[in-house]
N, C-alpha and C positions, 0 to 999 in steps of 0.2 A: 251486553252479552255477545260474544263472539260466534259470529253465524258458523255451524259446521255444514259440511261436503256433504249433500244428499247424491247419490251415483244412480237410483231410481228415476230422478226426476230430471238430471243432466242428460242419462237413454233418452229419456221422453222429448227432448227437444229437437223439434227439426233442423235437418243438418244447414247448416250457412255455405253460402254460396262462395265461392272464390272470386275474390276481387286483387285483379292484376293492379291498377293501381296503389290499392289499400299495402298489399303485400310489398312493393317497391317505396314507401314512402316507409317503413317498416324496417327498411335496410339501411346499416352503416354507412355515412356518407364517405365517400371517396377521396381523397386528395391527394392530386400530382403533384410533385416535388422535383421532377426533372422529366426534362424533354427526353421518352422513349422510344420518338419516331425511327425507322429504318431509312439511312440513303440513301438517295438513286442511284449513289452509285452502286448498291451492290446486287441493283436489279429486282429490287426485291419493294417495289412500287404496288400502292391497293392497287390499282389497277394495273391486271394483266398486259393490257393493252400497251402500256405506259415503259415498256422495260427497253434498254437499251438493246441494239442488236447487234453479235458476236459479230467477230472477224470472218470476213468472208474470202475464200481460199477459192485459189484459181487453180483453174486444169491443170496448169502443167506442176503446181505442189502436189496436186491431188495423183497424176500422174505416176511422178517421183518418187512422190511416198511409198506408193504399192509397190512400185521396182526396190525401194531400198529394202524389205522385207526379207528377200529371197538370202541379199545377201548378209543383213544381220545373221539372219540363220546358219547360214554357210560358215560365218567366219566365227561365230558362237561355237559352233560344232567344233569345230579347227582349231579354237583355240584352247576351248577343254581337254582335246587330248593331247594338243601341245603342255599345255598347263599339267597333266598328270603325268609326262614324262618328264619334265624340265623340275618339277618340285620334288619326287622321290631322289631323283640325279643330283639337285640342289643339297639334300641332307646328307646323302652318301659322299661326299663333295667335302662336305662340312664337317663328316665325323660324327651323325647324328643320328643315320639310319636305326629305326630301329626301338626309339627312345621315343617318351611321349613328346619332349622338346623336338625332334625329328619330324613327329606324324604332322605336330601343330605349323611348321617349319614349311615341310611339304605341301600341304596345304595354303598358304599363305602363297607359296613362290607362284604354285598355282592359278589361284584365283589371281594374280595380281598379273600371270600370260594370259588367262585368259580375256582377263578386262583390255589389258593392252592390243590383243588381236582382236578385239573382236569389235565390228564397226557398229559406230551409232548416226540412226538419222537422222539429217540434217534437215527434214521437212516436217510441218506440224501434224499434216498427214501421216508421216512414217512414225511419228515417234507417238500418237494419239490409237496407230493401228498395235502398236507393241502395247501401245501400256493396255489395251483392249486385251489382251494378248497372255499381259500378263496377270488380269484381272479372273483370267479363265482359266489360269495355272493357280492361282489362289482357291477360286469355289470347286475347282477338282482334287483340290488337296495335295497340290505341287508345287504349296510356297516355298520358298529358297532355291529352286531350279531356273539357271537361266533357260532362253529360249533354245539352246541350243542341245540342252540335256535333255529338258521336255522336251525337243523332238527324237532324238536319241529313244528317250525311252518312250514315245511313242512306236517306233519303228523297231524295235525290239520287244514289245508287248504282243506279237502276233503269234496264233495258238503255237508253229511252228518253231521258231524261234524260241519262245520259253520252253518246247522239250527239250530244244537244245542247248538250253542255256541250263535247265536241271541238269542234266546227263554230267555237261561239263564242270557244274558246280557241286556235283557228289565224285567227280573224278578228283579234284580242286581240291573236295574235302581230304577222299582218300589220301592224296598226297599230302595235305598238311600236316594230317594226324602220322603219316611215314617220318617227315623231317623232324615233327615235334618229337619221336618216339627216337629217334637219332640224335637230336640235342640232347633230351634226357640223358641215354647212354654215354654220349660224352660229356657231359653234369658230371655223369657220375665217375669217369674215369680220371678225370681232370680235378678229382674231387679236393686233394690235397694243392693242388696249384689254388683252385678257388678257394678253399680256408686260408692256406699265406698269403693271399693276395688280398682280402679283404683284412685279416693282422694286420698287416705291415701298411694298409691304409690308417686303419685305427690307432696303429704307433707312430705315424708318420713317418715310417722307413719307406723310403725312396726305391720303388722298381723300376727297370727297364721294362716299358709296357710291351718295345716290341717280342719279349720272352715269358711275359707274365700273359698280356691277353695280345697273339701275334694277328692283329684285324689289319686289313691293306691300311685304314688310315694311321695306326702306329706303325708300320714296318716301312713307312713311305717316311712318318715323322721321324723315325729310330735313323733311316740313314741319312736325313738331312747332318742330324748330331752328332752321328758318329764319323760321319766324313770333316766334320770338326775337333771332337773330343773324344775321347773315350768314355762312353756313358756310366759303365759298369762301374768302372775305377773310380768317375771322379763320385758316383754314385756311393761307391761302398766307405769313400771318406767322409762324405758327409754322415752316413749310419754309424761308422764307426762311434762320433762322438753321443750319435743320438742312442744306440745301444745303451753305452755307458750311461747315460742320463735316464735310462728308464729303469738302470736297475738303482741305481741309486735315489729314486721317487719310490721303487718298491720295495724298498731295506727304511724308508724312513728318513733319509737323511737328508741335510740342507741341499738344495738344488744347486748350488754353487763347493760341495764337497769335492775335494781331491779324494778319487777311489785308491787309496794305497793299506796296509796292513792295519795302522791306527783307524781308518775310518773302520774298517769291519768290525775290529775289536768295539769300536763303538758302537756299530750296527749290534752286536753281538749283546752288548752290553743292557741294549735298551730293553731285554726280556730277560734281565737277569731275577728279577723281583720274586718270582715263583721259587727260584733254585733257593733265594738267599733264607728262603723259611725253611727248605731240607738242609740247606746247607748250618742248621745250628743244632738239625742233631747228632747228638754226640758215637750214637753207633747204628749202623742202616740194618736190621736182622735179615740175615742171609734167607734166600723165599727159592724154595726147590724148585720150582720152573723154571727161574731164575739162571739158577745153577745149572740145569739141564739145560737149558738153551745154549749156555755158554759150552756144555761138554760138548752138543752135537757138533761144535767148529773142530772140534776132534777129527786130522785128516785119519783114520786108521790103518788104509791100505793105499799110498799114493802108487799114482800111475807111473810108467817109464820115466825117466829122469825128473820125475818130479821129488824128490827124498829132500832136494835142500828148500821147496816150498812147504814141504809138511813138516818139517822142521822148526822152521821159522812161525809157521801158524801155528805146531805145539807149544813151541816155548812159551807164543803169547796166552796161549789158553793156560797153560800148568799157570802160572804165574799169577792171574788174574783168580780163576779158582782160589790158590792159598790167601791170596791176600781179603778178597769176600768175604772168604771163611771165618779167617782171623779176628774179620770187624774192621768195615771203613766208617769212618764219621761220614757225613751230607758233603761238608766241606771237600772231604777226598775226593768223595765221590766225582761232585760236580769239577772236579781239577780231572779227575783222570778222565772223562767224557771231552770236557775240552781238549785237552793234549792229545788224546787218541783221534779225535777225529781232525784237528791241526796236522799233526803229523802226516795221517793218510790223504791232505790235499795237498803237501808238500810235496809228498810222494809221487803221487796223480801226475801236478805239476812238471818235477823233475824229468818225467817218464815222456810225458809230451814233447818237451822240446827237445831232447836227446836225440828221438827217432831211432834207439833203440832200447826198448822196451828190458827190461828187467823183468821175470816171469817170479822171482823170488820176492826183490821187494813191493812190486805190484800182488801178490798172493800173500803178502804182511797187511799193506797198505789195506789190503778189502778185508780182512781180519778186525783189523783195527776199527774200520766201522762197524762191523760187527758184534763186536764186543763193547763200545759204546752203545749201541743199541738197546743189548741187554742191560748194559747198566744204568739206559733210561729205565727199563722196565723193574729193574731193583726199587728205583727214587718211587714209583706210581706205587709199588707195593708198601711202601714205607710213608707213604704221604699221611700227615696226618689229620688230614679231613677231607671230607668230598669238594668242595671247596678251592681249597690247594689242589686238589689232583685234577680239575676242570682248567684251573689255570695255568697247572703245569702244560699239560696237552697242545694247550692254545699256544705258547711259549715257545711248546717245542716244535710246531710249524714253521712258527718266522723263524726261530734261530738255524731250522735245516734250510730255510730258503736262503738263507745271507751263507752260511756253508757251500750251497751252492754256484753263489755267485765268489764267492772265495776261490773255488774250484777253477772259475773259468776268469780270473783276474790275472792281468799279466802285470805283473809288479813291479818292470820297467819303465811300461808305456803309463801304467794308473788306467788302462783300457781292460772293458770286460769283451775275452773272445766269444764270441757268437757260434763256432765251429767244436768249440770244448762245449757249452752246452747241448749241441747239437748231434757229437760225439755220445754226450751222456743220455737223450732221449735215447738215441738208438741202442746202446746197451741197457735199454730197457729201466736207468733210473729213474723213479719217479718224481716229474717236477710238477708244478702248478701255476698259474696264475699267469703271470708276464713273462718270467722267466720260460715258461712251457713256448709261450708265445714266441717267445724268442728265436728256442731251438727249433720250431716250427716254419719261422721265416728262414732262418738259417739253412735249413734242409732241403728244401724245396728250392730256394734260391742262393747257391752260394758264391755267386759271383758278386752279391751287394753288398755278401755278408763278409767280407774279407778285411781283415784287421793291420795297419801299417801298410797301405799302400802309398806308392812313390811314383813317378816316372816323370814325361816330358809336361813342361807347364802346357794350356790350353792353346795356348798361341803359338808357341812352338808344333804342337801335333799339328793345328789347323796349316801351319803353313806346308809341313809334310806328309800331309792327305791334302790336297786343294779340290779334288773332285773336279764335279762337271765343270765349278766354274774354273778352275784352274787352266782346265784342258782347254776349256774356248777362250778363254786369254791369250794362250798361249798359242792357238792356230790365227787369231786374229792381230794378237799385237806382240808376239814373241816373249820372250821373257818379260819388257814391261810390263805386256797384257798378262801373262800367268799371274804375277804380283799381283797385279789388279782381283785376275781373277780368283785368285787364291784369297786373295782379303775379303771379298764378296762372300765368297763359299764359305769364309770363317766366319762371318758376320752374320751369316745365314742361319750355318749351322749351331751358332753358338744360340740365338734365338732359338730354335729349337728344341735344342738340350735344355735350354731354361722354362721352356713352356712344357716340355715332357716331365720337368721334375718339381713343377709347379704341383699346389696340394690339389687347386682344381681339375686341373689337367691328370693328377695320380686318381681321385676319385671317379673321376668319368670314366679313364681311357685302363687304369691301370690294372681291373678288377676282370676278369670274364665274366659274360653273362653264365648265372648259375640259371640252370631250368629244371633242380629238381623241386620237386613240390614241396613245401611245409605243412601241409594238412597233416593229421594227425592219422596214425594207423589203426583200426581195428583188430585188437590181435584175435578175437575171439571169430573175425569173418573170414578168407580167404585173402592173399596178398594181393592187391591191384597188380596187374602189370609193374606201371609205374611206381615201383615200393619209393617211400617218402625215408628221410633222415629218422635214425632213433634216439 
């Protein structure tokens, strides 16, 4: 039978005594498996007694040392604010000011004078009294401060000097918050140069930085390149082509397309889908708003010599009325929208390069869109499902946007002008998208945006602009030296021109600092100061 646990009689036993041996024989025996003794050499001997003794330093290290103290100090100090003038100078220098690549720049040039000025000691003493030194710039909560800051700002820590260092840093302030409240305002005044400048980064059209953002380090690099090339010009033919290639990605079409009459028809073509479903029915029912739209083009009382534009503009309204009326099929329909609005780009067209303007058939030609208009607005009422008339809409976007660029196509060059869009924003046509972009860039910059430009090759300007160096050639070695100097100057400035129209060089340099804010408005609070974009 298996004894059980009495806990009465286990109390009842007197307690046992503690036996040190009993307990150690009790324990898991030990075994080493490898020698964990410590070297001598590292001083670290059982016996105290037993340790090697340090290098011993004679008076005149000991000496030394203390004097070279004074002047770590000194030349710590000296070379920090050498260092904090030589690195912001450094970035401004560079084209950087300003920028976090600048701050990081600055810093760097910095520290790298100050290290270079500033002397280190040559004795175990001096350099055992520093790192003491800087042990106590550590437990004060001064790590990353050389010694020469930490003295610095010890010496300006005193009650006196920090009122006057408040005083000057709410002066400091005040004027930051004056410049900042000045760059806003000119944020905002500059507003359209910083929207086209940042465009024409995003389309990669080419600006002259020293006209888009005029900073010393573009207007220093604008006339290296201009005393070589003409920036603008060689600028606006490079855009020329890229114009046309943007609008021909925004009509849809092969990136290798010749922009001439068939490619539009083709652009035109590719949202014919919608039309070809109105286009089978057999009669469109005349829709009285319709109608009435088209009578308001009704001139009724023209002004002074205006009778052979009202003329012109009634014929076209009586006519289009009767035939409405009568019943056009889809088919018609969608032919007289094309031809009406073809016609009034022809018109447009014609009108432009003339340079003298026609007040009759330009007062036809804006008719003409107009009455295409309405007789989109016939096709919607006639659509025969919600469906179709969602697709029509969509249709008729793109096919006004390739009309657009119809408009401003020169059908010599196969080039889309940038200044007939650009014409058209400012008569208040409505554009969108890239083409908006376009007339945008155009407007604000019209000297990149210039269509068939010609003149002197690069080498030829550079030789007749030689600039500086042309001139010190020429006092030094006479006309050989001009040559000389002149090819140097062209060589110079041609690097230039290439690095100003370089895409790195256009996204850095070519953009102004915008400073107005993007936080959102509160319209229901009062307007900040500083009102933000809407």
């Amino acid at each position: 039978m298996a004894a059980t646990f009495d806990p009465d009689a286990y109390l009842a036993q007197p307690p046992k005594a503690f036996d040190p041996d009993e307990y150690l024989q009790s324990l898991p025996e030990v075994v080493v498996t490898a020698d964990r003794s410590v070297p001598d050499d590292f001083n670290m001997a059982a016996d105290r007694s037993e340790r090697l003794p340090g290098p011993r330093r004679s008076f005149t290290d000991i000496g030394q040392g203390i004097t070279e103290i004074p002047g770590v100090l000194a030349t710590g100090l000296f070379g920090t604010l050498a260092g904090n003038i030589v690195g912001p100078f450094t970035s401004m220098y560079e084209g950087s000011f300003g920028t976090p690549q600048g701050v990081r720049r600055a810093e760097n040039v910095a520290r790298e004078v100050q290290q270079a000025l500033t002397y280190q000691p040559r004795t175990q003493t001096g350099r055992d009294i520093l790192g003491g030194f800087s042990s106590f710039i550590d437990s004060t909560k001064l790590a990353g401060l050389n010694p020469a800051t930490a003295t610095e700002l010890a010496v300006l820590s005193s009650p006196v000097l920090q009122q006057g260092k408040l005083a000057a840093g709410a002066k400091l302030a005040e004027r930051n918050a004056l410049i900042q409240e000045q760059n806003v305002a000119k944020s905002f005044e500059n507003a359209a140069k910083i929207d086209a400048s940042n465009l024409a980064v995003k389309h990669n059209i080419i600006l002259d930085p020293s006209e888009s953002n005029p900073t010393v380090v573009n207007r220093l690099t604008a006339g290296a390149a201009k005393s070589a090339t003409d920036f603008s010009k060689n600028a606006a033919k490079s855009n020329d082509a890229r114009f046309t290639q943007l609008a021909i990605e925004d009509m849809g079409l092969p990136p290798n397309t010749v922009l001439d009459a068939k490619a539009i028809e083709k652009a035109l073509a590719m949202h014919d889908a919608p039309y070809e479903v109105v286009g089978k029915l057999p009669r469109l029912a005349p829709n009285e708003d319709v109608l009435a739209r088209i009578e308001s083009l009704r001139v009724k009382r023209p002004s002074i010599g205006g009778e052979k534009n009202a003329a012109a503009v009634n014929e076209l309204v009586d006519e289009t009325l009767t035939k409405v009326n009568e019943g056009r099929s889809g088919k018609e329909i969608n032919l007289d929208i094309r031809n009406l609005r073809r016609e009034a780009n022809e018109i447009y067209n014609a009108q432009q390069k003339s340079g003298q303007p026609d007040a009759t058939k330009l007062a036809r030609a804006d008719a003409n869109k107009k009455i295409a208009d309405a007789l989109e607005a016939l096709i919607d009422a006639n659509a025969p499902s919600a469906e179709v008339l969602a697709n029509l809409r969509a249709a008729r976007m793109a096919k006004a946007k390739v009309y657009d660029y119809q408009r401003a196509l020169n059908n010599q060059t196969n080039r889309i002008d940038p200044q007939i869009l650009a014409k058209m924003a400012r008569d208040e046509k409505p554009l969108s998208g890239i083409a908006a972009d376009i007339a945008k860039i155009a407007s604000v910059f019209p000297d990149i945006a210039q269509t068939g430009q010609t003149g002197m090759s690069p080498l030829a300007k550079g030789f007749t602009r030689t600039g500086i160096g042309g001139t010190a050639g020429f006092l030094v070695g006479g006309v050989p030296g001009a040559a000389i100097g002149g090819l140097t100057g062209y060589l110079g400035g041609g690097l230039a021109a290439k690095r100003m129209a370089s895409p790195g060089y256009q996204a850095k340099r070519a953009v102004p600092q915008d400073f107005r804010s993007l936080e959102s408005v509160n319209n229901l609070a009062p307007e900040p100061r500083n009102n933000l974009r809407k």
